[in-house]
C-alpha positions in Angstrom: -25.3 75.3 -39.6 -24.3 74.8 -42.7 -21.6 72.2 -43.9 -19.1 72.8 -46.6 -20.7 70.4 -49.3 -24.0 73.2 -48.7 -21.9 75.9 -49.0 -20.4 74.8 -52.1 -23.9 74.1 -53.9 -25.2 77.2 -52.7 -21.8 79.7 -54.1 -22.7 77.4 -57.3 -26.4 79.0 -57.2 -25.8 82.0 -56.5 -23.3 82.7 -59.0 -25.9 83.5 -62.0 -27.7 85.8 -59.3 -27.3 89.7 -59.4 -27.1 91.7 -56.1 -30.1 92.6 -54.7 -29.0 95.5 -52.0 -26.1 97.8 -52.0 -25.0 99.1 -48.9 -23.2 102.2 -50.0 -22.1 105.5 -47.8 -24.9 105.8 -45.2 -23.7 101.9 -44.4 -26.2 99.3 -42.6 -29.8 100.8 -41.8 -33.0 99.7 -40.2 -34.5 99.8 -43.3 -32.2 97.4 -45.0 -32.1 95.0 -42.6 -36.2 94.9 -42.6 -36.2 94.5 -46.3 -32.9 92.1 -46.5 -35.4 90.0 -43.5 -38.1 90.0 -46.1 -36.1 88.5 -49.2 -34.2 85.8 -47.5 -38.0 84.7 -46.3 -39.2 84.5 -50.3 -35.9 83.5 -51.9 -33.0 82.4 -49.3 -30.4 82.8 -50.6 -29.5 86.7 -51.7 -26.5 88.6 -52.6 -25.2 91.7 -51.6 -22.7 94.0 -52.8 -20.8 96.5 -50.6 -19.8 99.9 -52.5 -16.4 101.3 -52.6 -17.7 104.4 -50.2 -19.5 102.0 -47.8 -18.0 103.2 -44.2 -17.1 99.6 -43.5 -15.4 96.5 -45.0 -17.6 93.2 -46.8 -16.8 90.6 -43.8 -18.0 93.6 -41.1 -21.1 94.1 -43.2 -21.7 90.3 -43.6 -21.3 89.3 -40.8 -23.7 92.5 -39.1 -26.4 91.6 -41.7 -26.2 87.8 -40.7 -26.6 88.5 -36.7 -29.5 90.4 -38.0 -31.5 88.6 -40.0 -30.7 85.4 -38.6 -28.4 83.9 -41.5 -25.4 82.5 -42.4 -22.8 83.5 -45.1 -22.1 81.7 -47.6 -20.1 83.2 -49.3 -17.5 86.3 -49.3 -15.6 87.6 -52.3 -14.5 90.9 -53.1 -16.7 93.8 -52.4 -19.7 90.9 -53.0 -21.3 88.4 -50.3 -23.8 85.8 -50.0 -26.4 85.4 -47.2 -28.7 82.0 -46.8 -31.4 81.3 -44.4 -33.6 77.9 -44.5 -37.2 79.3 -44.7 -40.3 77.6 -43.3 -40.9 76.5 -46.7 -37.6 74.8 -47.3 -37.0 75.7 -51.0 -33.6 74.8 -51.5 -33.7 71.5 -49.6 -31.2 71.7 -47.1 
């Protein structure tokens, strides 16, 4: 679980990150969620951005993708949200 101080580092971090995925019209798939799994394992931290046609809201999607993938959220703003999960290796020292 993540405290606010981590929180706060990480929305500084991810701020000079582009979005990764887009979850646009056909929403949250299987696929997404297997490739989402595979970038939180190489970079933790990822952002995602929900399009205006999506079929849901940000908070639904975030919070979907985090049961998923077994992360938290960091951070929601907008149609934009941030995911972390602590990986094996421990890159960002928390």
């Amino acid at each position: 679980m993540l405290n606010a101080k981590d929180k706060k580092m990480l929305r500084k971090e991810a701020q000079s990150y582009r979005s990764l995925f887009q979850i646009g019209k056909d929403g949250i798939q299987d696929n997404l969620v297997n490739t989402l799994e595979d970038s939180l394992t190489a970079h933790e931290l990822v952002k995602l951005n929900l399009l205006k046609t999506a079929p849901i809201t940000t908070k639904e999607a975030a919070e979907i993708l985090a049961n998923e993938t077994g992360s938290e959220i960091v951070h929601i703003v907008g149609h934009t949200f941030v995911l972390y999960r602590r990986s094996k290796k421990n890159l960002m020292g928390l």
